[in-house]
KEKE-3310 file (N, C-alpha, C; in steps of 0.2 Angstrom, whole numbers, plus 5000, padded with zeros to 4 digits):
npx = (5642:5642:5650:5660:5667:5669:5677:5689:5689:5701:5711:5726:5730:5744:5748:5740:5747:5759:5756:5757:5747:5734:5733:5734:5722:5711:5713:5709:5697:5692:5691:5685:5671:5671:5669:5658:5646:5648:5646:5633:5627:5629:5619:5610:5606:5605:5594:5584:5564:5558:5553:5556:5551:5552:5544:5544:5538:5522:5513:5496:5500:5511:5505:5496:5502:5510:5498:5494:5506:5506:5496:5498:5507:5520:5530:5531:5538:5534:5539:5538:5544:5536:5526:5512:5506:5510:5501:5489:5491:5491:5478:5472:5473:5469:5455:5453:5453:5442:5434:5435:5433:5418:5415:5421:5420:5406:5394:5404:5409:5418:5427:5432:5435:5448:5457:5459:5465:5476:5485:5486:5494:5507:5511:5521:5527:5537:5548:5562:5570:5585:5586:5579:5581:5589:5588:5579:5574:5570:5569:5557:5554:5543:5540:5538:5541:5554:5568:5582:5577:5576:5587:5596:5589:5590:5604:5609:5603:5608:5621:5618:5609:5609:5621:5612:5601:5587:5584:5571:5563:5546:5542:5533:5539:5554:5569:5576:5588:5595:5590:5597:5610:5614:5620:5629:5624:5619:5619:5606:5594:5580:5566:5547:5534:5517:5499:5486:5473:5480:5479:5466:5469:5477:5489:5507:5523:5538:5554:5568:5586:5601:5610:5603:5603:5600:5595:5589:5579:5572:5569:5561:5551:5546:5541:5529:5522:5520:5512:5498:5499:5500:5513:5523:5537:5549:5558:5569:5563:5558:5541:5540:5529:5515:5513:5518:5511:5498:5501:5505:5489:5481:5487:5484:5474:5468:5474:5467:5454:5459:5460:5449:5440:5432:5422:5427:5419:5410:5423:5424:5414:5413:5425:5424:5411:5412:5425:5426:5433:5434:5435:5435:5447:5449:5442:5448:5462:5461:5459:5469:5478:5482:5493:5503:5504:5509:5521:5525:5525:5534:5548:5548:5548:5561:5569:5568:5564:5561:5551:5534:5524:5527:5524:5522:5506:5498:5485:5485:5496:5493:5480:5486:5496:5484:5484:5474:5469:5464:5452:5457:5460:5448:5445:5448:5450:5437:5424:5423:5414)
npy = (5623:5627:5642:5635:5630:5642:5647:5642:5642:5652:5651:5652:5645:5641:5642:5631:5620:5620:5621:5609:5607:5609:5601:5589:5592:5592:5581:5571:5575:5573:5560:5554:5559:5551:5539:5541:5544:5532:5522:5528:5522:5509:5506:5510:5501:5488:5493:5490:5494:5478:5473:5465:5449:5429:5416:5400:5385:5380:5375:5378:5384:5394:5399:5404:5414:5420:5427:5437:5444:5449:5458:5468:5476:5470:5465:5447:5431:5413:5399:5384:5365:5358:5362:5359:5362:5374:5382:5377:5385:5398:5397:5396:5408:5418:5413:5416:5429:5433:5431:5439:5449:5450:5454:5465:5474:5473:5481:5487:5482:5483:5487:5478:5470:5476:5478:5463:5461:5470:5465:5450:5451:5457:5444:5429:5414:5401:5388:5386:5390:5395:5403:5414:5421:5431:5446:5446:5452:5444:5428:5416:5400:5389:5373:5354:5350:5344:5343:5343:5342:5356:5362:5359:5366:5379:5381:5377:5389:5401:5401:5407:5420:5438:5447:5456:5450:5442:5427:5418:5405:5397:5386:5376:5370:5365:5370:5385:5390:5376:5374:5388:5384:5379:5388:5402:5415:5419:5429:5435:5428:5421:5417:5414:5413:5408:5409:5398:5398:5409:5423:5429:5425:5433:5434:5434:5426:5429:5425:5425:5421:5418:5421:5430:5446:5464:5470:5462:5455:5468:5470:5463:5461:5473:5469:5460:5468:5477:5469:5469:5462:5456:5457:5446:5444:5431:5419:5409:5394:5379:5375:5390:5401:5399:5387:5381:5382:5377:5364:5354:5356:5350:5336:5334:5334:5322:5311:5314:5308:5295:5288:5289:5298:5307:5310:5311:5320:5325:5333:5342:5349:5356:5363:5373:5379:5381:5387:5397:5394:5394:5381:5361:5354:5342:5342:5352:5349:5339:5347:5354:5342:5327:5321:5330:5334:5325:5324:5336:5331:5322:5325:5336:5326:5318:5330:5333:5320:5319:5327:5328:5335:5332:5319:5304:5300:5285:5280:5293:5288:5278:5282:5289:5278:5274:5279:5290:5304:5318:5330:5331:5319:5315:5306:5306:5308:5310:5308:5314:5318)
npz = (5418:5407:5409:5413:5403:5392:5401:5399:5383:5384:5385:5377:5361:5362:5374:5379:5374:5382:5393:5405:5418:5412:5400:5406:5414:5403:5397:5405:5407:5394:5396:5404:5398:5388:5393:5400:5390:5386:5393:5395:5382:5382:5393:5387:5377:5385:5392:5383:5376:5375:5358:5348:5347:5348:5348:5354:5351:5347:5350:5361:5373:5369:5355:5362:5369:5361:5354:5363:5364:5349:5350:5354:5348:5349:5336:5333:5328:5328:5330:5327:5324:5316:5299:5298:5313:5316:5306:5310:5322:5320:5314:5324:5334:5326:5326:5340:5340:5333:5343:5352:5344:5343:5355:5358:5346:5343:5337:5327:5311:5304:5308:5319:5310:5304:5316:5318:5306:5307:5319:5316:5308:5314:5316:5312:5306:5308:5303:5306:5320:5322:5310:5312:5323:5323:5325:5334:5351:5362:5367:5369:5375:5375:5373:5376:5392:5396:5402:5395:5382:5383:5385:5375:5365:5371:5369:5356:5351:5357:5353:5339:5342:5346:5354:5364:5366:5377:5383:5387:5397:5400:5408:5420:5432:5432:5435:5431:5432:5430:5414:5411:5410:5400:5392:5388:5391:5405:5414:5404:5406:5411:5419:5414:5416:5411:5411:5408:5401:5389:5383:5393:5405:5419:5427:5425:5431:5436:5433:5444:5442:5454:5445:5436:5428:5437:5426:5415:5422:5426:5413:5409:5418:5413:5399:5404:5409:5398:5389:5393:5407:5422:5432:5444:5455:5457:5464:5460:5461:5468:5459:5458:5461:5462:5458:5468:5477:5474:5467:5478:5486:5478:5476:5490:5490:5482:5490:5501:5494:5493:5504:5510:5515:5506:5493:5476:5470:5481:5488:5478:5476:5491:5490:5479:5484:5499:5498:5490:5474:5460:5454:5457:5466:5460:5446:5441:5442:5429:5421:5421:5417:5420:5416:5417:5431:5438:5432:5435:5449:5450:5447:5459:5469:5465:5468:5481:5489:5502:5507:5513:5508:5495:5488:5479:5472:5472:5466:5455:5448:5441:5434:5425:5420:5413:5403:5405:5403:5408:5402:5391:5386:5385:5399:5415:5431:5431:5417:5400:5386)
capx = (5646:5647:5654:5667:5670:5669:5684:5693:5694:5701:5718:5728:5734:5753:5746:5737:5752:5764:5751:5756:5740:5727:5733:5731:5714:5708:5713:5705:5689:5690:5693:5676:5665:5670:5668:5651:5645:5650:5639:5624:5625:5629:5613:5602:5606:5602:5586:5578:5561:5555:5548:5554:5549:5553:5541:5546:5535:5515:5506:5489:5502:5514:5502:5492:5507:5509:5493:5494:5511:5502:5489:5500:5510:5524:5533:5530:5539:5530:5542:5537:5548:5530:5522:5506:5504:5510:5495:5484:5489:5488:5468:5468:5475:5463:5447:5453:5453:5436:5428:5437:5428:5410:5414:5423:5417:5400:5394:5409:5412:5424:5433:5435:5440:5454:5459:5461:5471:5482:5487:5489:5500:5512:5514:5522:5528:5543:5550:5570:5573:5589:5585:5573:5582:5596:5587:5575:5576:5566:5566:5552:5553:5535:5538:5539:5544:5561:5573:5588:5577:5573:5593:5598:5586:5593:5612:5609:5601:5615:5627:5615:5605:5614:5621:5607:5593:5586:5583:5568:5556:5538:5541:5531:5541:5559:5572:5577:5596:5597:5589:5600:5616:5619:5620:5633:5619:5615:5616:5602:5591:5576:5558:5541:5528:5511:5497:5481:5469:5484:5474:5461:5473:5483:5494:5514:5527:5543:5557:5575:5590:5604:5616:5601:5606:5597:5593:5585:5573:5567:5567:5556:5543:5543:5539:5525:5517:5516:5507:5493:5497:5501:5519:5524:5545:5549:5564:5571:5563:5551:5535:5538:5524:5507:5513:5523:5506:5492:5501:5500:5483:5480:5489:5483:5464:5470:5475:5459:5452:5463:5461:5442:5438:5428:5420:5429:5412:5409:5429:5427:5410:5416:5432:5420:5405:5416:5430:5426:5436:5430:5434:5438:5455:5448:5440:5457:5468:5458:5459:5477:5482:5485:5502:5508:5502:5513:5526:5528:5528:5539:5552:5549:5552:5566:5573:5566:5561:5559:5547:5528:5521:5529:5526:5519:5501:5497:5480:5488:5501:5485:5477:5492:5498:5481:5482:5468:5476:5460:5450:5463:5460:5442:5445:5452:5445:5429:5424:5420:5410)
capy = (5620:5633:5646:5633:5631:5648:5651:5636:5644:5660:5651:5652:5639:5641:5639:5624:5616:5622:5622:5602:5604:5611:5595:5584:5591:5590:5572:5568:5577:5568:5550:5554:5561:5545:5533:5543:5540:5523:5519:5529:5520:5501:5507:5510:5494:5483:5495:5495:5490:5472:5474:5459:5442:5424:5411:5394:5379:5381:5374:5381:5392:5396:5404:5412:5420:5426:5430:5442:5450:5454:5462:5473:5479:5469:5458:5440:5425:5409:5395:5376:5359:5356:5365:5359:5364:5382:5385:5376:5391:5405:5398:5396:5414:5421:5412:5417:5436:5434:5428:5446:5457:5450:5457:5472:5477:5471:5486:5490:5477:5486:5490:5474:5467:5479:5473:5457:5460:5473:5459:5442:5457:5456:5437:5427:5408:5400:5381:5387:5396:5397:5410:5418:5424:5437:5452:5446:5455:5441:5422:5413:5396:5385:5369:5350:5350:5340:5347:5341:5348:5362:5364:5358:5372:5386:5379:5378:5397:5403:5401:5412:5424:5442:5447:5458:5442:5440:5420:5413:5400:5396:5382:5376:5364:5364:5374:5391:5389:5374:5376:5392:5382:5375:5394:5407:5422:5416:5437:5437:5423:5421:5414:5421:5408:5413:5407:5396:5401:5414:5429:5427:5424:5439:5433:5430:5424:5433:5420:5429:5416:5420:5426:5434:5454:5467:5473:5457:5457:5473:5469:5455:5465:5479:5467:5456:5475:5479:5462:5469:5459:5460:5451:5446:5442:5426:5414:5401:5389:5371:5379:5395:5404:5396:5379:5378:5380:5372:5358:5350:5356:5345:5331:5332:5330:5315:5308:5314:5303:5290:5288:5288:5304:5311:5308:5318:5324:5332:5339:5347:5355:5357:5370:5379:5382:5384:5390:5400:5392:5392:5373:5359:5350:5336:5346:5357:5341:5335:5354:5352:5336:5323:5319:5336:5334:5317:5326:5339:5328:5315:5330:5337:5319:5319:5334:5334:5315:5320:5331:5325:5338:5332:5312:5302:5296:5279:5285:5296:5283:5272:5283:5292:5274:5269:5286:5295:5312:5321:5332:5330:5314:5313:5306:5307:5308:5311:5305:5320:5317)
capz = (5413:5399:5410:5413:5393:5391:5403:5395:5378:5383:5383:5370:5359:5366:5383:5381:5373:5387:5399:5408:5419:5408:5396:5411:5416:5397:5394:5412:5405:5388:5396:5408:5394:5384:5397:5403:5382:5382:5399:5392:5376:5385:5395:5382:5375:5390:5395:5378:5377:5371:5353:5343:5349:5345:5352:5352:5352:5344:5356:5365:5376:5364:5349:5366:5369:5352:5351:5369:5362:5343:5351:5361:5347:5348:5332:5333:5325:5333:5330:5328:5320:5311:5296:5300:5320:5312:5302:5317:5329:5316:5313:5332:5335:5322:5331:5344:5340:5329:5346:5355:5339:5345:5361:5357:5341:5342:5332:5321:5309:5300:5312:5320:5304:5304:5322:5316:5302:5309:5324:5311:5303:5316:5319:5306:5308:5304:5306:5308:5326:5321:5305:5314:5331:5323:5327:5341:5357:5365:5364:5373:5375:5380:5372:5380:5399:5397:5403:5389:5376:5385:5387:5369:5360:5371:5369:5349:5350:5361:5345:5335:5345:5345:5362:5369:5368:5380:5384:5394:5397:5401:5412:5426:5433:5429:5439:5427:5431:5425:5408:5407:5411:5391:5387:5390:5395:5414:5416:5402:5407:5417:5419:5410:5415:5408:5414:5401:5392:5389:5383:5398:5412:5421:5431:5424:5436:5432:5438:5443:5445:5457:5438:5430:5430:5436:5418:5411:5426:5424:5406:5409:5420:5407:5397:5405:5408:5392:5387:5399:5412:5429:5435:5451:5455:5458:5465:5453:5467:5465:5457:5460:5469:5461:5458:5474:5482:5469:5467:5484:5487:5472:5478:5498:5489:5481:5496:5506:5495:5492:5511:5509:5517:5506:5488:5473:5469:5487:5488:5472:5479:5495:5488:5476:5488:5504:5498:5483:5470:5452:5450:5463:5464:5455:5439:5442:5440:5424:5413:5418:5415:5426:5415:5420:5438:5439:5430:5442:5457:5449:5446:5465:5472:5465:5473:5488:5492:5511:5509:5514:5503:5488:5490:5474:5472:5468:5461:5450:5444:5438:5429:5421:5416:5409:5397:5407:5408:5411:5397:5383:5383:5389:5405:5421:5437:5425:5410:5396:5382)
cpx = (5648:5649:5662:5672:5671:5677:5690:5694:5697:5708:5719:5732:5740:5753:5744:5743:5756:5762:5751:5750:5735:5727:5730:5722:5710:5710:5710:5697:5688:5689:5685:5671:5665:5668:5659:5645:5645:5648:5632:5623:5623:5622:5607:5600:5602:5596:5581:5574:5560:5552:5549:5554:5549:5549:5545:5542:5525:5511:5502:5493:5506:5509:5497:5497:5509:5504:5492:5500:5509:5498:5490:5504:5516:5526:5533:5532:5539:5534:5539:5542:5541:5526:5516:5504:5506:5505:5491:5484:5488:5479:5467:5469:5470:5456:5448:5450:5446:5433:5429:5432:5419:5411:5414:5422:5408:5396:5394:5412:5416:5429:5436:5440:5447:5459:5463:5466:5477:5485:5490:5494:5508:5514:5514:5527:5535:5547:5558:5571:5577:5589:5583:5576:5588:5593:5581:5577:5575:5565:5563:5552:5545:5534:5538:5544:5547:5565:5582:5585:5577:5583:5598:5596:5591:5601:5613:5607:5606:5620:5625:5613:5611:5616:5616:5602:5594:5581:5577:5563:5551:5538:5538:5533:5547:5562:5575:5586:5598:5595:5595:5606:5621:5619:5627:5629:5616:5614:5607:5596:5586:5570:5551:5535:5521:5507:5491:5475:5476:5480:5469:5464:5480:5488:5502:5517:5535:5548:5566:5580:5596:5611:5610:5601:5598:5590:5586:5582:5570:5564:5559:5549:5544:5539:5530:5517:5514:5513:5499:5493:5499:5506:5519:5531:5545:5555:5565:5569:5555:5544:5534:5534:5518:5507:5515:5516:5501:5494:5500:5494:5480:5481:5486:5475:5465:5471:5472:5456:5455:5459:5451:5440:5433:5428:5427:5423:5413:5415:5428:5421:5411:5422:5429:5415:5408:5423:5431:5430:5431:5430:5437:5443:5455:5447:5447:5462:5467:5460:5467:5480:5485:5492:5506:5510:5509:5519:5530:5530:5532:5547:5554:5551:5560:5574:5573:5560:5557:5551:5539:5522:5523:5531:5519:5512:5498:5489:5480:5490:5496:5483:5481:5492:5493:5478:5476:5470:5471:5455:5453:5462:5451:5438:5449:5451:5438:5432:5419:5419:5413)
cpy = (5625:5639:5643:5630:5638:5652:5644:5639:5649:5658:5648:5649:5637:5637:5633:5619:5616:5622:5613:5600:5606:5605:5592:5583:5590:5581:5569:5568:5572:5562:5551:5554:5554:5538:5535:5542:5531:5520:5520:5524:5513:5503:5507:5505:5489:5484:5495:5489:5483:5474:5468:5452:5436:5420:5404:5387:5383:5377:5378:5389:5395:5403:5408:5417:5426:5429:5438:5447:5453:5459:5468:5476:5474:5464:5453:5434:5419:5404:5388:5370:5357:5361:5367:5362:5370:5383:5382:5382:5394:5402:5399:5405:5419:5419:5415:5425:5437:5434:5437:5451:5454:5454:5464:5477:5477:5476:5490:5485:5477:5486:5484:5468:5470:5478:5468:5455:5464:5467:5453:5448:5455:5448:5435:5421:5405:5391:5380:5391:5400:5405:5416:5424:5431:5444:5454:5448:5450:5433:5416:5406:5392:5380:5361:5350:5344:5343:5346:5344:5353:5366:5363:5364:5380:5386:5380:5386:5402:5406:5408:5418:5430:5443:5449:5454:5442:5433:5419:5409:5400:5390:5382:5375:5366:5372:5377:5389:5382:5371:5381:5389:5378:5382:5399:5414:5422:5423:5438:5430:5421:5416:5418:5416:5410:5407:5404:5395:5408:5421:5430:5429:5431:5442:5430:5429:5425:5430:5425:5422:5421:5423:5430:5442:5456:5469:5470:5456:5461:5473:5467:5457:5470:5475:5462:5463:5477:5475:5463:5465:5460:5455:5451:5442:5437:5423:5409:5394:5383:5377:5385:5397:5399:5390:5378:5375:5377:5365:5352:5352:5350:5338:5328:5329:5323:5311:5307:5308:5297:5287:5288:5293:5307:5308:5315:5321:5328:5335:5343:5351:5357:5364:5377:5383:5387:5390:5396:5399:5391:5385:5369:5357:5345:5337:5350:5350:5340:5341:5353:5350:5332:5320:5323:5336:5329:5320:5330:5335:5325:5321:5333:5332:5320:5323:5336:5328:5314:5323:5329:5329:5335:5323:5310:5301:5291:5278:5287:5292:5280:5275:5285:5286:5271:5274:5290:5299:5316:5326:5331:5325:5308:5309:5304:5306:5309:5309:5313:5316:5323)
cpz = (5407:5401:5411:5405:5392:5394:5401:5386:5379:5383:5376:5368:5360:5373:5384:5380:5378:5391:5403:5413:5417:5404:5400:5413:5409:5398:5400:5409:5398:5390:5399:5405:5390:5387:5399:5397:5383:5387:5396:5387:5379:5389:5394:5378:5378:5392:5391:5378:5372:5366:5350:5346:5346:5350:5350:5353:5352:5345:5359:5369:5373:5359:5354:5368:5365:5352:5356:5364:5355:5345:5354:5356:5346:5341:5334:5329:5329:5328:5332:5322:5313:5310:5300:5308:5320:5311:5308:5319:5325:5317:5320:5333:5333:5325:5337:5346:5337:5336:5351:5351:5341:5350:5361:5352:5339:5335:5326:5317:5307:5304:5316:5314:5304:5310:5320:5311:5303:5317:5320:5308:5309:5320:5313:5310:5304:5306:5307:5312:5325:5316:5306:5319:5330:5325:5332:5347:5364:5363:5369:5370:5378:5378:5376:5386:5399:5396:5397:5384:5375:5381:5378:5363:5362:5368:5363:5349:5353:5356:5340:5336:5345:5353:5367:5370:5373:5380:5391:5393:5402:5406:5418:5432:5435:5431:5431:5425:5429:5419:5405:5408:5404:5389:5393:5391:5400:5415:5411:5400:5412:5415:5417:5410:5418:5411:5409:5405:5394:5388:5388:5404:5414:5423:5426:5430:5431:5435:5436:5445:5447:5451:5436:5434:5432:5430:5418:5417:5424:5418:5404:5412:5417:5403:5396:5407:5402:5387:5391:5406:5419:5433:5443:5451:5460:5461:5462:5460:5464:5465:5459:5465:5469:5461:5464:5479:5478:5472:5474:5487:5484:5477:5482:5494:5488:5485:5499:5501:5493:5500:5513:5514:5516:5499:5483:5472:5476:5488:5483:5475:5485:5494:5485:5480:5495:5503:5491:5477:5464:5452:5456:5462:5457:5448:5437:5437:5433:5418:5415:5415:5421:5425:5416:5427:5438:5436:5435:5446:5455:5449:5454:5470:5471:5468:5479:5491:5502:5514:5510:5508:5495:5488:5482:5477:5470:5463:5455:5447:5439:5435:5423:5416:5413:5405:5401:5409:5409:5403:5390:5380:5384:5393:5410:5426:5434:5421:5407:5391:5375)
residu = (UNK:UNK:UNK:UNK:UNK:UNK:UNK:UNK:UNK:UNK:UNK:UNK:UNK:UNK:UNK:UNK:UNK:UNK:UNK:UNK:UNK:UNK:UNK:UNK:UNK:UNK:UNK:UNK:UNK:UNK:UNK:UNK:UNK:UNK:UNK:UNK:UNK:UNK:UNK:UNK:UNK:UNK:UNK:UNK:UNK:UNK:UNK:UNK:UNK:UNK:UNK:UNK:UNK:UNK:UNK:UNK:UNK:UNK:UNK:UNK:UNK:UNK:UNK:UNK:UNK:UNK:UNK:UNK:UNK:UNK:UNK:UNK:UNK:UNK:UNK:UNK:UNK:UNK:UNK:UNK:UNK:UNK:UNK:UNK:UNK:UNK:UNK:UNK:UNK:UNK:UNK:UNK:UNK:UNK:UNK:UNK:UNK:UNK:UNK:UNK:UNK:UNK:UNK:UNK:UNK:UNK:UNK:UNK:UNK:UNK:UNK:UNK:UNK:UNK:UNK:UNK:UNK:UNK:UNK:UNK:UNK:UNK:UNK:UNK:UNK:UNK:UNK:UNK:UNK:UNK:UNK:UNK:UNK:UNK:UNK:UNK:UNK:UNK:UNK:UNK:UNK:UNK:UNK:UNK:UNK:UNK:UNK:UNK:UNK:UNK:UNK:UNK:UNK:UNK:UNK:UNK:UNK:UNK:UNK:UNK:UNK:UNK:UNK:UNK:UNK:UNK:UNK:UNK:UNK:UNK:UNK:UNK:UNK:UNK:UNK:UNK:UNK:UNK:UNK:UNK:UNK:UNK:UNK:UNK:UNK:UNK:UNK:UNK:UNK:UNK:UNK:UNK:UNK:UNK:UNK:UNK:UNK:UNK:UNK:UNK:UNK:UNK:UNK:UNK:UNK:UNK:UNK:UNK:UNK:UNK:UNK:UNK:UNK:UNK:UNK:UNK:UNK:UNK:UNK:UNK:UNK:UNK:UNK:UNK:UNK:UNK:UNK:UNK:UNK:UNK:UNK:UNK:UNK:UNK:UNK:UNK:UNK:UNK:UNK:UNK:UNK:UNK:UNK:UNK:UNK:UNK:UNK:UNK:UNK:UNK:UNK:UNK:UNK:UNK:UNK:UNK:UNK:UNK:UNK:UNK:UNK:UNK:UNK:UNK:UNK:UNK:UNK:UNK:UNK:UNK:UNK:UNK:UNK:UNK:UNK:UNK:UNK:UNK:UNK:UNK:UNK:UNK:UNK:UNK:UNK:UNK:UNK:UNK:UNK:UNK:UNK:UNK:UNK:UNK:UNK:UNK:UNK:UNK:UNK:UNK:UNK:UNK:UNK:UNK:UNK:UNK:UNK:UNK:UNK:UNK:UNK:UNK:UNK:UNK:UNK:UNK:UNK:UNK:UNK:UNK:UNK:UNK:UNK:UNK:UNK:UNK:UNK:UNK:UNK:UNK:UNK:UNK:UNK:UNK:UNK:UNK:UNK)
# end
């Protein structure tokens, strides 16, 4: 290249002028370099890494989200409609990190302290998405699974958010494409469903829809990487990977014993013993939520009424409707104290 500059000045400015294909090859070469500029640049744009982050809904998996991406470095504004459920997550966020410096700091109190304040340093709370999302690179959705709200939040943030936002939600449930169908960035929209106790759990599910680009994938596992955690790529399909198979495990128990097969006591010891499962379907069910559980299936019905694996349970229905959703509500298939 600088021998080919080198014999490029040696004409003389007359030449170049009178020169019709020296012109031609110069403006060929100028239209290439600025076209080859104007890729690197648009490249660095789309490839740069996730720093500032918008959470949106300060619930349990919300402010554990915030709490993974502070601790990683990243900027954090945790987004809620209520004050109060704001200052909840921060104290929760902050217990949560006090409970980390016993472990990790044991020792060094100072030093934990400093931990703990250099992380709440980078999360800060806000009740206007809106105001918040102008220089976010990142806007993470994680609050109630309905799908109209889901769709109404991104479609209002869509108006505001800058072009390179990337858009996605925490859903379990609820097909990606149409969530991103109230927004005009179906290239820059995907799925990022984390797994609770957030901090704890290592597994994301990284969800691509048949519009979402290259980029914003990549984007998506650089970013679930540099949270500590460890992605795995997913298809905009009924529950993804882990629900797709949890959830009718779940279900078939129900049914074992619906069908008088077997106690929930002896299935739940039966999965854990035989089958090495920390907790059995029925205990599983209960730290979930049996409203969610029912949620789900009621949603997979819907799409896929045929399907044997994804058939109501009247069980379920009964307990749902007499408010027993399982620990939350301290009882379920069990009763918690």
């Amino acid at each position: 290249m600088v021998s080919e500059c080198q014999s490029a000045c040696t004409f003389s400015h007359s030449q170049l002028l009178h020169s019709g294909a020296v012109l031609s090859a110069l403006q060929t070469m100028a239209f290439f370099t600025h076209q080859v500029i104007r890729g690197l640049s648009s490249s660095a744009v789309r490839n740069a890494a996730i720093k500032h982050v918008t959470i949106i809904g300060g619930g349990q998996m919300g402010a554990g989200i915030a709490q993974v991406a502070a601790t990683t470095g990243h900027s954090v504004v945790l987004v809620d409609t209520n004050e109060e459920i704001l200052k909840k997550s921060a104290k929760g966020i902050e217990g949560s990190l006090k409970r980390v410096v016993k472990k990790k700091f044991a020792d060094k109190p100072d030093a934990g302290a400093e931990f703990i304040a250099k992380v709440m340093a980078n999360v800060s709370i806000s009740t206007d998405a809106a105001s918040v999302v102008g220089s976010t690179d990142l806007v993470l959705e994680a609050i109630v699974e309905n799908l109209k709200i889901k769709q109404g939040l991104f479609g209002a943030l869509d108006k505001v958010a800058p072009a390179h936002t990337i858009f996605a939600s925490n859903t379990s449930s609820l097909p990606i494409t149409d969530i991103a169908s109230s927004t005009s960035r179906l290239d820059r929209f995907g799925g990022l469903h984390f797994f609770n106790p957030v901090p704890m759990m290592k597994l994301v599910e990284v969800i691509g829809t048949s519009a979402t680009s290259q980029e914003t994938f990549d984007s998506l596992l650089t970013f679930s990487k540099a949270l500590g955690k460890t992605p795995v790529s997913c298809k905009d399909t009924p529950g993804f990977i882990v629900n797709r198979l949890l959830v009718p495990y779940m279900m078939e128990a129900i049914r074992l014993h619906e069908r008088g097969h077997g106690s929930k006591e002896d299935i739940d010891i039966a999965m854990k013993l035989g089958a090495g499962y920390p907790m059995g379907p029925f205990e599983l069910l209960d730290y979930v939520g049996l409203d969610t559980a029912k949620f789900i299936m009621d949603g997979w019905v819907e799409k896929d009424p045929d399907n044997p694996l994804m058939q109501p349970s009247e069980m379920l229905n009964k307990l749902v409707a007499e408010g027993k959703f399982g620990k939350k509500t301290g009882e379920g298939f069990y009763k918690y104290k």
